[in-house]
N, C-alpha and C positions, 0 to 999 in steps of 0.2 A: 841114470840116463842111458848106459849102455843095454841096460836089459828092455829098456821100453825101446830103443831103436828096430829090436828085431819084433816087436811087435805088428800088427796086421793093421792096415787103415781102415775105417768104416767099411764097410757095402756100399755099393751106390745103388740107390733107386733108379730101377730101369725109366727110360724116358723117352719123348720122341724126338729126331732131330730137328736141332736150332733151339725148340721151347726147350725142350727137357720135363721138367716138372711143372712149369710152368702154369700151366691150366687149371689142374687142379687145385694150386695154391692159389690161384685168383679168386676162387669162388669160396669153398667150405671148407677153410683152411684146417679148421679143427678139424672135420670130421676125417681128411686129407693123413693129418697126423697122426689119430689114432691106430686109424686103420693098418699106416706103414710101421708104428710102432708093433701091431699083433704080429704083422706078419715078417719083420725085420728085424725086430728085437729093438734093444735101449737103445742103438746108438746106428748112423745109416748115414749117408751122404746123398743130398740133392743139389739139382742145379737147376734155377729157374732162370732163362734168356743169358744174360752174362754173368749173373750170380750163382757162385756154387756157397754151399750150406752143409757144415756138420750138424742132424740132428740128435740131440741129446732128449731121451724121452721116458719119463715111467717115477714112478717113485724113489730110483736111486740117484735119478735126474736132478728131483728138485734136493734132492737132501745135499749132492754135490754142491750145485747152487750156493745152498743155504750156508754148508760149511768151508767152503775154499771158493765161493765166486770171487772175493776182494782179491783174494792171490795170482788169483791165473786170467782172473778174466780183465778184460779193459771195455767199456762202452763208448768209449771216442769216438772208431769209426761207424757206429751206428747210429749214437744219437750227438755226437758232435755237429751237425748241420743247424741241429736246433742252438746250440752255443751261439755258432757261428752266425747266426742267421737273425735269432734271437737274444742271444744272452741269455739264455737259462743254464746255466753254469753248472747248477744240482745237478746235469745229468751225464757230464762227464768225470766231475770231480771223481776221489778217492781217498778214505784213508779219516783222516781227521778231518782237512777241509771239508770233505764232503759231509759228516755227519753233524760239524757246526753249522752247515747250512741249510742242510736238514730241518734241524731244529728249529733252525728259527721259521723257515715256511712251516714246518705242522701248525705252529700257532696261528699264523696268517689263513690254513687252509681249515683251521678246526670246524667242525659242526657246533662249537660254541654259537659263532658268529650266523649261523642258520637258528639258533633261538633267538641271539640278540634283535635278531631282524624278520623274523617269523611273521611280524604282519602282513609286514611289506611283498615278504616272498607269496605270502598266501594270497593277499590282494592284487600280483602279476599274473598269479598263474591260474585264477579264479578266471580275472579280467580274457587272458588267452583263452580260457576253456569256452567261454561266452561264444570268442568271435567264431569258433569251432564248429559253432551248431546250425547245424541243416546243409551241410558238407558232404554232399556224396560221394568223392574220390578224394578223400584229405588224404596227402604225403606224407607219411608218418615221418620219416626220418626227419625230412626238411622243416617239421613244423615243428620238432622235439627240440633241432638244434638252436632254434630262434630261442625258445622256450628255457632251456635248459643254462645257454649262455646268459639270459638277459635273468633266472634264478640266481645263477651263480654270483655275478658282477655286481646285482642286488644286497646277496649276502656278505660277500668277499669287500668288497669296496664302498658299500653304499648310493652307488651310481649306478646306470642304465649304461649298455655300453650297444645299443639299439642300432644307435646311427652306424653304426663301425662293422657291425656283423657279417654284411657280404665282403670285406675286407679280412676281416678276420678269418673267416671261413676258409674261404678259398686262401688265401695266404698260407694259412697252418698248413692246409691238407695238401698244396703243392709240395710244401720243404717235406713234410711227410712221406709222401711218394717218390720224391728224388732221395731225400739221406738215410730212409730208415726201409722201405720196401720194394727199391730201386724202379717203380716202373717208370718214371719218366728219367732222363739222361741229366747230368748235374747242369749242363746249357740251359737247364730249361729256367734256373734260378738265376738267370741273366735276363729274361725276357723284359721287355720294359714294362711293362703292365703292373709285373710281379714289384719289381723295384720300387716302381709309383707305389704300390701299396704298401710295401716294407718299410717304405719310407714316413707315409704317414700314419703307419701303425706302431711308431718306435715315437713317433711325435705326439703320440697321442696318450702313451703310454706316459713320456714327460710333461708332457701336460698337467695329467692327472697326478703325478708327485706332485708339481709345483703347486698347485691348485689346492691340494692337502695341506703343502707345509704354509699357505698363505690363511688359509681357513681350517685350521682342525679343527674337528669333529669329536663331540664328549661323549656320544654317546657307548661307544665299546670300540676297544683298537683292535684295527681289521688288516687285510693284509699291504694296504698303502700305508698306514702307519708303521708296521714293522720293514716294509722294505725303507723308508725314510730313514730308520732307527739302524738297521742295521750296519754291524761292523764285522769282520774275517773273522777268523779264527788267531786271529794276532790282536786284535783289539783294533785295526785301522778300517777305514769306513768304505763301503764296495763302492767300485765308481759308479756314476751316474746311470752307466749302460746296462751292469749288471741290476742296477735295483731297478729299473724299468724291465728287466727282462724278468725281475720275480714280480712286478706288477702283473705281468703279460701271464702267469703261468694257471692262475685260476679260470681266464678265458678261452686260455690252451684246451683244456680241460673240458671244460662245458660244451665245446664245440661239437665235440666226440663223442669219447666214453660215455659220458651220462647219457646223451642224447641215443645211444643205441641200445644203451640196457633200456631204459625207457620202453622204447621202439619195439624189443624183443620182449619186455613183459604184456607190453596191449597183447601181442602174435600169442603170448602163454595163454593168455586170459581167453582169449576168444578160443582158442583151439581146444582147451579143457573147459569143459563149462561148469562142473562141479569146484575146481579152483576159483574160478569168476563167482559162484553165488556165497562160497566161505568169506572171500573176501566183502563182497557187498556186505553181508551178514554184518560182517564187523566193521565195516565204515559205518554202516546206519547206525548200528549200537553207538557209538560212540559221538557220532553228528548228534543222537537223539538223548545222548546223556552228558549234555553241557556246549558241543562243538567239537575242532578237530585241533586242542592244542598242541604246544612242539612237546610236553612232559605226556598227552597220553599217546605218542608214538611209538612209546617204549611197552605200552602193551597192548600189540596187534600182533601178534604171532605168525597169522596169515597172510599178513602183508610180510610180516619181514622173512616169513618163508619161502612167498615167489620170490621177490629179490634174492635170498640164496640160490635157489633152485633156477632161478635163470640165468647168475653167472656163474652156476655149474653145467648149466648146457649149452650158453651161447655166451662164453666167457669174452670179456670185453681184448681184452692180451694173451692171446693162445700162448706167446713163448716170450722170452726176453732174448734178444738179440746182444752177442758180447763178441768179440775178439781175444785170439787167444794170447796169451802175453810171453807164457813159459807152456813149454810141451809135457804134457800130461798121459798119464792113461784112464784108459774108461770102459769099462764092462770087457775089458781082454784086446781094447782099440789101444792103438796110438793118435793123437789128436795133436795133428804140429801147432807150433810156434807163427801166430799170422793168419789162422784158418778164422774162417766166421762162424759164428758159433749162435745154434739157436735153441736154447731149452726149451721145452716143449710146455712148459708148467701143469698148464690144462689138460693135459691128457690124462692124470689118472681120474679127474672126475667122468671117465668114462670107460673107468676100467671095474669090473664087478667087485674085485676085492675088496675096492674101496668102499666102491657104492654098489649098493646090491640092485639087479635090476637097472641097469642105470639108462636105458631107455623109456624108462620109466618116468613121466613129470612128476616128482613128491616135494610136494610144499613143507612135510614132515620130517624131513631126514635129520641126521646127527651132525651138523655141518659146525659143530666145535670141534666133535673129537676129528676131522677133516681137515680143518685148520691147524686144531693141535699138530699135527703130524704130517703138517706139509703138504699133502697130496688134494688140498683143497685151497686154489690157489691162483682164483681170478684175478690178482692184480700184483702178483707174481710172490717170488719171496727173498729172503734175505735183506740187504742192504738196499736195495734199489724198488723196495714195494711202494707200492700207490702213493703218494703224499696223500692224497685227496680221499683213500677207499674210505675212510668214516662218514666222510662228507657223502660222498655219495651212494653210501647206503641208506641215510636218513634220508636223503631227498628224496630218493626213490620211494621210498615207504610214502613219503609225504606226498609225493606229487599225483602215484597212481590213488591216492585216496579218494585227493580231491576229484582225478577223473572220473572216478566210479559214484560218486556222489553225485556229480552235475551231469554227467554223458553217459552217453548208451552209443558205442559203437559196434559194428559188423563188419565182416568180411565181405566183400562186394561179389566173390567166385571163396566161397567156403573150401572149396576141393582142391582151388590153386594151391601146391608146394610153397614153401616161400623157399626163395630163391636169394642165401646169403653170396654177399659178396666181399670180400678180404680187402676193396680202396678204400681208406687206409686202412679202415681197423674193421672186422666182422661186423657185417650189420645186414637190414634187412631189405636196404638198396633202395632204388628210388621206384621200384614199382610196386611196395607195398603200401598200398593204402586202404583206407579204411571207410565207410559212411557213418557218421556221425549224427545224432541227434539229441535236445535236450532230454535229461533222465525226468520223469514223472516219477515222485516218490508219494 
């Protein structure tokens, strides 16, 4: 300790007064990151409106992460809002607690549960694609998130969570913006509106246990059965609030993340048109030799290569957000005790070493040995990765299938930029849209 005292703080990223960094972190936060990673090196200080931020960035970033985040790091004050707001608990836990609870959501979040229910999912998002056609400014994000939510709730739960979505919606992504991105002020989680719908989104969530444990369901156990079931890491049974808050945490989910990788594959798809006809290629083969079941997903190549290759470029979780517990050093920094702390994860899939070219869109790249070694690492790494990333890699595969099957969409201004935005999470904002019409095959 005495010898890391005389060590140097970060750099701070020059800024303008009041915002600081602020701007460019609202908009193309990854590309934001890389850039001060080249010209900063691994480790740098910013400060966006009242937030100041240690960035941690590069391959020795995530590998810190991977091997000492449990020790030094704490997610309380980041994603504790969600705890608090929600009861999702998994995301402040640590330690044992946290990896027993873990486990029991994997099972609840498995991609099993997307075979079990494969018809159903494909019969929602068939039904969606329909109402799609002859749309000439469709809202891509807004219409992914309906979509995406009412997949998941499908798969997850067996129920439609339809009625609830402008609830849901807006609900998650306020507590998101106030406890984990800071743009709006914590007041803002007292408004009454907000409350009214807290309220009956926490009621509806109990609902749906009670409604399970009155009627179970034989045909495969999903994630209301295992929150029902669940017990601690002591054997005693979580209260009422936390197993509603794991009910809650598959629509958490669907809200978002999915709905923008989505979102940012159509943007891949149209913007390379040589990826757009591999992939058709291998929808058609496969619609035309039997249909598109959940077993022949596993051999499309090209689907499941834009899915890599667009959360290698437009990664759904640029950084994992942590606090620092115990003062550490880092690339020749001192990093106090209390600072905020954001690894950068996604930054080396835009570093050449890793990825060669990497302005490059390749559907073909080596994204095991990428994974293998950390530096491929959309839904972050260590202890606190994606529950869901399996899940929603299949759906993805699954869902742009079916689009490319039944729809034929375009860029409405081909030469517009897309124009990503950082509320909450990177996506492709609400003025990317698309014209739509049915595919003639």
């Amino acid at each position: 300790m005495h010898g890391m005292a005389v060590l140097p703080l970060p750099p701070v990223v020059p800024g303008i007064p009041l915002l600081g960094n602020a701007l460019p972190m609202m908009g193309d936060v990854q590309r934001f990151l890389v850039d001060t990673h080249l010209r900063m090196g691994p480790v740098f200080r910013v400060r966006a409106l009242n937030q100041a931020f240690v960035i941690m960035a590069g391959e020795r970033a995530n590998r810190f992460l991977l091997e000492h985040g449990d020790e030094v790091f704490s997610s309380e004050e980041s994603f504790g809002g969600l705890n608090r707001e929600w009861t999702m608990r998994v995301h402040v836990l640590r330690g044992r607690p946290h990896r027993h609870l873990r486990k029991i959501l994997a099972t609840g979040l498995s991609r099993d549960l997307l075979a079990a229910r494969w018809d159903d999912v494909v019969a929602e998002t068939e039904r969606t694609f329909r109402g799609w056609q002859g749309r000439s400014a469709l809202p891509v994000v807004d219409q992914f998130q309906r979509l995406a939510a009412a997949q998941l709730s499908l798969a997850l739960t067996g129920e439609s969570s339809a009625a609830e979505f402008e609830k849901l919606r807006s609900a998650f992504e306020l507590v998101l913006d106030v406890t984990v991105t800071g743009k709006w002020p914590a007041a803002a989680l007292k408004w009454p509106a907000y409350r009214r719908a807290r309220a009956e989104i926490h009621e509806f969530a109990r609902n749906a246990l009670s409604q399970r444990a009155a009627n179970p369901r034989h045909d495969t156990t999903d994630l209301l059965d295992r929150a029902l079931a669940a017990v601690d890491e002591n054997g005693d049974p979580y209260p009422l609030d936390v197993r509603a808050g794991m009910a809650l945490q598959g629509y958490f989910a669907g809200v978002n993340t999915v709905a923008y990788l989505y979102s940012f594959m159509v943007y891949a798809m149209l913007r390379h048109p040589g990826v757009l006809a591999r992939v058709t290629t291998e929808v058609d083969a496969a619609y035309d030799d039997g249909g598109l079941t959940f077993e022949r997903l596993r051999g499309m190549p090209a689907l499941h290569g834009l899915v890599m290759e667009t959360l290698r470029v437009y990664p759904p979780a640029p950084g994992s957000a942590r606090t620092v517990l115990k003062s550490f050093d880092f690339a020749g920094f001192r990093i106090e005790e209390g600072r905020r702390v954001l690894v950068a994860t996604s930054v080396p899939h835009q570093l050449p070493e890793h990825f060669p070219d990497p302005g490059t869109f390749d559907i073909d790249r080596d994204f095991a040995a990428g994974r293998k070694a950390s530096v491929y690492a959309p839904f972050s790494v260590g202890s606190h990765t994606c529950l869901g990333a399996g899940m929603t890699e299949v759906l993805a595969v699954a869902t742009m299938a079916m689009l490319v099957r039944n729809l034929k969409a375009t860029l409405p201004r081909p030469d517009q930029p897309l124009r990503i935005t950082a509320t909450p999470g990177p996506n492709p904002g609400k003025r990317f849209k698309v014209a739509v019409t049915e595919r003639t095959i």
